[in-house]
C-alpha positions as CSV (number, residue, x, y, z in Angstrom):
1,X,0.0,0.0,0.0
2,X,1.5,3.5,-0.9
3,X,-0.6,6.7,0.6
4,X,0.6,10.0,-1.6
5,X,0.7,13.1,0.3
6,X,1.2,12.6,3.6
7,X,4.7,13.5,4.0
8,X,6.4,16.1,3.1
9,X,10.2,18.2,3.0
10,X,10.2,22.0,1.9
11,X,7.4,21.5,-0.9
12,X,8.7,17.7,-1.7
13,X,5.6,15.4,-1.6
14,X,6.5,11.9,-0.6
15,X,5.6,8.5,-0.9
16,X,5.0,6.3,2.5
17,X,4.9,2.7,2.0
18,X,2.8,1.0,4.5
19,X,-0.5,1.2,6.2
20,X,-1.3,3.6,9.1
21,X,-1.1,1.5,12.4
22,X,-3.9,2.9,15.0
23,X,-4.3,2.4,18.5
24,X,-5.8,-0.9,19.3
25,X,-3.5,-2.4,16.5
26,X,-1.6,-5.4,17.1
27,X,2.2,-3.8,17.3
28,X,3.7,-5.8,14.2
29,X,7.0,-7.5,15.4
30,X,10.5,-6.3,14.4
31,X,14.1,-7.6,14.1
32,X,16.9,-4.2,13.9
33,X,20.2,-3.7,14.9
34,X,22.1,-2.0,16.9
35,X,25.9,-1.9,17.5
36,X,26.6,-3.1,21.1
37,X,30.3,-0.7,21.8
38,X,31.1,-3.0,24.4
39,X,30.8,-6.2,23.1
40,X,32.2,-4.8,20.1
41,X,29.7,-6.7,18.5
42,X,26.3,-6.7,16.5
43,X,23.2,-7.2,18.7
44,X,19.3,-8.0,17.4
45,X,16.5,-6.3,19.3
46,X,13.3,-7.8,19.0
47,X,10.0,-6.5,20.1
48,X,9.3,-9.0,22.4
49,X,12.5,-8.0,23.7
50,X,10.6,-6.1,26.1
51,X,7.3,-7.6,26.4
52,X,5.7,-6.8,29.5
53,X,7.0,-3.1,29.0
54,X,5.4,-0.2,27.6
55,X,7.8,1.0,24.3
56,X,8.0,4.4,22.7
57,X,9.6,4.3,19.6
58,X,10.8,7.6,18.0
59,X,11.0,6.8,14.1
60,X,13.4,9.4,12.4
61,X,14.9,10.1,9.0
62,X,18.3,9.8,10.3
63,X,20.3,11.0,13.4
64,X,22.9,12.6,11.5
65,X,20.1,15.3,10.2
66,X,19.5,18.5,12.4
67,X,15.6,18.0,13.3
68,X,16.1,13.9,13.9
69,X,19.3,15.1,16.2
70,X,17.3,17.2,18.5
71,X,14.2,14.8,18.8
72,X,16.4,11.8,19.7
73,X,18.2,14.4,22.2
74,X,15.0,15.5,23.5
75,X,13.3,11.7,24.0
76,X,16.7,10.9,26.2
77,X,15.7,14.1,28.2
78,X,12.6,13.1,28.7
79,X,13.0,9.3,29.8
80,X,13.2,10.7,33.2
81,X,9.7,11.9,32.9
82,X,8.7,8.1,32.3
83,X,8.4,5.2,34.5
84,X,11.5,3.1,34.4
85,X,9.6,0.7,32.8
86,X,9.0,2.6,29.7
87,X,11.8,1.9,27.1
88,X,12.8,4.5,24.3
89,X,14.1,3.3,21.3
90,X,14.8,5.7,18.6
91,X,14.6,4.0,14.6
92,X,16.5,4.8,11.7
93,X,17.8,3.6,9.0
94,X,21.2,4.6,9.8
95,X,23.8,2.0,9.8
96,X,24.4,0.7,13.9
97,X,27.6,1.9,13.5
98,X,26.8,5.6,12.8
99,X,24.2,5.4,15.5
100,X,26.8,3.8,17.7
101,X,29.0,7.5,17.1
102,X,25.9,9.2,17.2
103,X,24.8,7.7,20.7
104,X,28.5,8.2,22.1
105,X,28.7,11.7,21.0
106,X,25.5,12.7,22.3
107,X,25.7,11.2,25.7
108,X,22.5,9.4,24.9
109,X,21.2,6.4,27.8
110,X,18.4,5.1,25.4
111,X,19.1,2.7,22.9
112,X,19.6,3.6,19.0
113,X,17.7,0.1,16.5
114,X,18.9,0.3,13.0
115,X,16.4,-0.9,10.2
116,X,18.8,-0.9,7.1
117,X,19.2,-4.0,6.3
118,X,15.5,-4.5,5.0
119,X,12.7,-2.6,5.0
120,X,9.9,-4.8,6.5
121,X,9.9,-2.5,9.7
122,X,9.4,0.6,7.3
123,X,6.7,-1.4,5.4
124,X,5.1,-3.1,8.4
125,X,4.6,0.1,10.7
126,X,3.7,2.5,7.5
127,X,6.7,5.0,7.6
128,X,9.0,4.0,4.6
129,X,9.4,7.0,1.8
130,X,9.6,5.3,-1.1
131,X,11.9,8.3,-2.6
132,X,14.4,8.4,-0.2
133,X,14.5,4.7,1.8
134,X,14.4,6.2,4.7
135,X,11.9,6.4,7.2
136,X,8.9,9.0,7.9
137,X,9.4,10.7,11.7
138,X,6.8,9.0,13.5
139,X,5.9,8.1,17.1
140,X,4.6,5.0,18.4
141,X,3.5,3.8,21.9
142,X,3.7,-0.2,22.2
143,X,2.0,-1.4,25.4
144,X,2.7,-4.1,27.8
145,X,0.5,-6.6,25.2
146,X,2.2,-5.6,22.6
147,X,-0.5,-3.5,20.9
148,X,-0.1,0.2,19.4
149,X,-1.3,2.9,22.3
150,X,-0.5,5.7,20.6
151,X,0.5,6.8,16.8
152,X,1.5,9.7,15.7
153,X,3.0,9.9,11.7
154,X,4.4,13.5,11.4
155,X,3.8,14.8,7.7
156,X,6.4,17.5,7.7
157,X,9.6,16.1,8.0
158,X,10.8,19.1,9.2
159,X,8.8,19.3,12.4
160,X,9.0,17.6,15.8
161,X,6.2,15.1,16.8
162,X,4.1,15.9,19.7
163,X,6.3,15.1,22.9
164,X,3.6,15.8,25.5
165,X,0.5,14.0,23.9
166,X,4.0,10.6,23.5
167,X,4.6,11.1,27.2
168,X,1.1,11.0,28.3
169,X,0.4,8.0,25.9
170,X,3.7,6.1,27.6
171,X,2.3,6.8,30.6
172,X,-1.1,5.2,30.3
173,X,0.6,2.7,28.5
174,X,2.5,1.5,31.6
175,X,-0.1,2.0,34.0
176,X,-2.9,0.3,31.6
177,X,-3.3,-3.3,32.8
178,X,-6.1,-4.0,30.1
């Protein structure tokens, strides 16, 4: 499925590959990467990962792109606003290593999942851009049974999501036992 004209860069319409995930949806599963300095090593990150916690995934273009750098700086901020329980993960398709540098740099504490070896995450939560492979900035709240809570696709890919309305939704999430 390709939706037309709901995303957008300084007058560029864009092409997102995917259907819109609402809340109530099933939270389709992932594999991604990320780059474990450490280990010196690859690591996969599933979604069940961290069943029986509430995620909030921060989708961006890329890291390395002014906008995507202070959202993913912002959402680091703000895990102390969040119950301990309520993992960030920001998603790119940046390579794990340059979100490894990224991460370093930045002093970041919450974990950076690269989607660029294939683009069934892009396809399956509806934020690939067919024009540029990357992904549209989107927000997602995953509760504790793995189902969406809260969705938020941002059509400008110029503008931040909506960090309050993400941090209430995380919230909930966590406390929600239904």
């Amino acid at each position: 499925m390709e939706r037309t004209g709901e995303a957008f860069e300084l007058g560029e319409q864009l092409t997102v590959i995917g259907r819109r995930l609402q809340p109530g949806d099933g939270a389709p599963d992932f594999e991604l990467e990320t780059f474990d300095p450490d280990a010196q090593a690859m690591r996969s990150v599933r979604l069940g990962d961290s069943g029986g916690q509430a995620r909030l995934l921060s989708v961006v273009n890329s890291v390395d792109t002014p906008v995507c750098h202070i959202e993913t700086r912002r959402w680091d901020r703000l895990r102390d606003d969040l119950p301990r329980e309520v993992a960030i993960y920001t998603v790119s398709m940046d390579l794990p290593f340059a979100q490894a540098r990224w991460r370093s740099d930045a002093g970041a504490g919450h974990a950076l999942l690269s989607a660029h070896k294939d683009e069934a995450f892009g396809r399956d939560y509806g934020v690939l851009i067919k024009e540029w492979r990357l992904l549209q900035r989107a927000v997602f709240v995953v509760d504790r049974h793995d189902r969406i809570a809260y969705a938020e696709y941002v059509a400008d890919q110029m503008a931040e999501p909506n960090y309050d309305a993400a941090v209430m939704a995380a919230r909930r999430a966590f406390d929600t036992d239904s």
